[in-house]
C-alpha positions as CSV (number, residue, x, y, z in Angstrom):
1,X,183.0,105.7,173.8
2,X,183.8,103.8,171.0
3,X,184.3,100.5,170.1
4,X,185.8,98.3,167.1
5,X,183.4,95.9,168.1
6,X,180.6,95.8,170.5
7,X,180.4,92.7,172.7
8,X,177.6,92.5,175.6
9,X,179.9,93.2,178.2
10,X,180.9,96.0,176.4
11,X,177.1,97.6,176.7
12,X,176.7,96.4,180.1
13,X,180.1,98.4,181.5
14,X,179.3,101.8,179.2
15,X,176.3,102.3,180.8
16,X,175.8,105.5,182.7
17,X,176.4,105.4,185.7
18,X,173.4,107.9,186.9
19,X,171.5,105.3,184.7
20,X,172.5,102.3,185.9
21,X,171.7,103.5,189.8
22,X,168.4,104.1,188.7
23,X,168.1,100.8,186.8
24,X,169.6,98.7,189.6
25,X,166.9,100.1,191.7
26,X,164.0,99.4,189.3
27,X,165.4,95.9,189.0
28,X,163.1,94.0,191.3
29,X,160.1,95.2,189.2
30,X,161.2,93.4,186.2
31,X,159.3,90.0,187.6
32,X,159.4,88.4,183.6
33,X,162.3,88.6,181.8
34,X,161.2,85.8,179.3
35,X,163.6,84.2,176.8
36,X,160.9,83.6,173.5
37,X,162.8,83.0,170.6
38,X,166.0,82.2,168.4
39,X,165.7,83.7,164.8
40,X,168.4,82.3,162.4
41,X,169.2,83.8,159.1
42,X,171.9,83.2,156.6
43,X,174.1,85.6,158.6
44,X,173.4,86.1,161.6
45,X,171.3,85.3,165.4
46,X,168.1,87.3,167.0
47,X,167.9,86.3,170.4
48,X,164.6,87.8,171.5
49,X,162.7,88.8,175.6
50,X,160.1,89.6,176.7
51,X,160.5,92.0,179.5
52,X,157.2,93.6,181.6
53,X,157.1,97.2,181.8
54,X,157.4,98.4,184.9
55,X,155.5,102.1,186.8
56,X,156.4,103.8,189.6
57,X,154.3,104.5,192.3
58,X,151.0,106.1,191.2
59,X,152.3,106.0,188.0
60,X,149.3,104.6,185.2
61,X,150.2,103.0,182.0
62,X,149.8,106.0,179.9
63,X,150.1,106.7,175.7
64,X,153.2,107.2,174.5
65,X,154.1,108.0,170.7
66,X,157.4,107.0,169.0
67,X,157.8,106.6,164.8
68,X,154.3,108.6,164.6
69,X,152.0,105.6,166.5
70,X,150.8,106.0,169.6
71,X,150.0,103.4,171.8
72,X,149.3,102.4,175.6
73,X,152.7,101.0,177.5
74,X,151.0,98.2,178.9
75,X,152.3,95.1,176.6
76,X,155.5,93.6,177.1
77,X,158.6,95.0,175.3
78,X,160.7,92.8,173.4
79,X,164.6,93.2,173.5
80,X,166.3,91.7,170.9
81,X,170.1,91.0,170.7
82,X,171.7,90.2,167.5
83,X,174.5,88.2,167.2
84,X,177.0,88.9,163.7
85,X,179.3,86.1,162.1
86,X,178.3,83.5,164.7
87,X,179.5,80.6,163.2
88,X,183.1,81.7,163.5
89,X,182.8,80.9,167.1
90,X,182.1,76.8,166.3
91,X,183.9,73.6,164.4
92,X,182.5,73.3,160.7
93,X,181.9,69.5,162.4
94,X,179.7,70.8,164.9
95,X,177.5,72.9,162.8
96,X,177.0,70.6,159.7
97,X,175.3,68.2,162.5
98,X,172.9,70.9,164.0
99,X,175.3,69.7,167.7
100,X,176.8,72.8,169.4
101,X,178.9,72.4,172.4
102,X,177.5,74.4,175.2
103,X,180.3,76.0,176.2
104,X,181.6,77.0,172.2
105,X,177.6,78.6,172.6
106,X,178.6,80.4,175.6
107,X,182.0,81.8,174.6
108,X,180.0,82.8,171.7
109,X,177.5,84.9,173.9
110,X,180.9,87.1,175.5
111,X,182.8,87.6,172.4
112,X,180.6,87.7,169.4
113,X,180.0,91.5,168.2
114,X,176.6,92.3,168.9
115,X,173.6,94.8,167.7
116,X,170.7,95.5,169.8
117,X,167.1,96.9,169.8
118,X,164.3,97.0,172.6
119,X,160.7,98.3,171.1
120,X,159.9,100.6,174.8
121,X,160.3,104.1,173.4
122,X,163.2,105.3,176.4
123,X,165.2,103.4,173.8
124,X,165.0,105.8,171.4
125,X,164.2,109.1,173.3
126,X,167.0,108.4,176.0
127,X,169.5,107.9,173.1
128,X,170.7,104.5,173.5
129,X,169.3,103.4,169.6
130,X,172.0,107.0,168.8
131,X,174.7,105.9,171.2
132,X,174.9,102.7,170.4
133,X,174.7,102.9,166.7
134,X,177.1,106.1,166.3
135,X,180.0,104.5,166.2
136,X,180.3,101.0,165.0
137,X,175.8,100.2,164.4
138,X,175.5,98.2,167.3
139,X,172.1,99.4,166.9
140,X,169.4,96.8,165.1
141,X,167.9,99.6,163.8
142,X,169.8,102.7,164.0
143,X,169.2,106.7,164.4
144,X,170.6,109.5,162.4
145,X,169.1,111.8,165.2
146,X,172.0,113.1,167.0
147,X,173.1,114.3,170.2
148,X,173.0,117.2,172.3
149,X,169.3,116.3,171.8
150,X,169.4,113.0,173.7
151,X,171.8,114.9,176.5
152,X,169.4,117.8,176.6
153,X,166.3,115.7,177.1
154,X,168.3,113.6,179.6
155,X,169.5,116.4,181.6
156,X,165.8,117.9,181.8
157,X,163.7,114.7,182.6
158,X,166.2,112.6,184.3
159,X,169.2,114.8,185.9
160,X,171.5,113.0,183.9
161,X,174.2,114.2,182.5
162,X,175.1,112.3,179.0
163,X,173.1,109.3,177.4
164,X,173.0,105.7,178.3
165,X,174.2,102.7,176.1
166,X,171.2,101.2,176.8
167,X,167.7,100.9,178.5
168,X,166.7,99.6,181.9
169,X,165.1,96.6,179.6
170,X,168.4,95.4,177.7
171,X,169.9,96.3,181.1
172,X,167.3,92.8,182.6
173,X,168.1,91.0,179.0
174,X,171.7,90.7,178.8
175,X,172.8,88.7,182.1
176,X,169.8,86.4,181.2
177,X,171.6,85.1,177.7
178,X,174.4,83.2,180.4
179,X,171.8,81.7,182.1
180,X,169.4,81.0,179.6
181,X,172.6,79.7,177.1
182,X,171.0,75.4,177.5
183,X,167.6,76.2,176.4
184,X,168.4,78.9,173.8
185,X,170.8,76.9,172.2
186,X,169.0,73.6,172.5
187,X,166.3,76.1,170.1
188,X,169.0,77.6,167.7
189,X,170.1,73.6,167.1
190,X,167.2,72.9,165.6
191,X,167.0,76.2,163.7
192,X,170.1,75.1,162.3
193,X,169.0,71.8,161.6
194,X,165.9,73.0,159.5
195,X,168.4,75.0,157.3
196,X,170.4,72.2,156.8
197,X,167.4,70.0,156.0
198,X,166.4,72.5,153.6
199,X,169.7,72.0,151.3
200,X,171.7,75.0,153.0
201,X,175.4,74.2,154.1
202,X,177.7,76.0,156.3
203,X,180.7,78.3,154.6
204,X,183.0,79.4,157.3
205,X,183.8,82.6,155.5
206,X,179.8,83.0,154.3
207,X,177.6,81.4,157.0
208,X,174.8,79.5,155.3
209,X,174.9,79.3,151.7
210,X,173.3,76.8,148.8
């Protein structure tokens, strides 16, 4: 699939569907899916989880190696979901006083293109950091790694038949922004404020310049 530009919806619908069955059934096990932070640079938003990993059955936390560490799966995994040329979405007004509307916030969470990462390793070794990032980098930190290898690991461990967009923890992450959109945006309000205080100014074409 490809995209011009990669909203969440976008990620959420292209996932496959082998994939998402499995997901929806792990769902339940995902008892945090904690909103911890609102990064704000010059250009652009990190909305940042925490999501639990989750076992199955007599499945053990076990050590897993991705980027040559190795490391036991039993700390949280942090999904983070980056939003590009978010001030487009509000009034020059509303951003030089650090004031948001709520809803100009949410319309920005459906329509803004998006890039996203997750630190478990089934991100990378399922192919979602590949399959998201082939086309137009909607991957935070993308892969030159490409497929059959994702499809042929896939096809072996899972039964699957292709690669998903994302993983099971992005899957928990993205219908949390909605419902999370007061208390992250009350947080990015005052990001924005401590630029501002700083001597930065908002440039509709730029973002935050000097």
């Amino acid at each position: 699939m490809k995209y011009i530009e990669t909203q969440v919806s976008d990620l959420l619908t292209a996932t496959h569907p082998q994939m998402l069955k499995y997901y929806k059934l792990r769902q339940k096990e995902h008892k945090k899916v904690l909103f911890t932070d609102v990064e704000l640079e010059k250009k652009d938003i990190i909305i940042k989880y925490l999501v639990e990993p989750t076992y199955e059955g007599e499945e053990q936390p076990q050590e897993v190696s991705t980027n040559g560490q190795t490391f036991t799966n039993t700390t949280d995994y942090t999904t983070s979901v980056f939003f590009k040329t978010w001030w487009k979405f509000f009034t020059k007004e509303s951003l030089s006083n650090a004031i948001i509307p709520l809803n100009d916030f949410k319309f920005m969470l459906e329509f803004a293109p998006v890039k996203v990462h997750c630190t478990c390793p089934a991100f990378h070794w399922i192919g979602s950091k590949y399959e998201v990032g082939k086309d137009d980098n909607s991957a935070l930190y993308p892969t030159k790694i490409k497929d059959p290898i994702w499809s042929k690991r896939n096809l072996k461990n899972y039964g699957v038949k292709g690669v998903s967009e994302i993983c099971k923890h992005l899957y928990q992450t993205l219908p949390k922004l909605e419902k999370d959109s007061k208390k992250i945006l009350k947080q990015l309000n005052l990001r924005l404020q401590e630029w501002l205080d700083s001597g930065y100014r908002i440039d509709m074409r730029q973002g935050l310049i000097r």
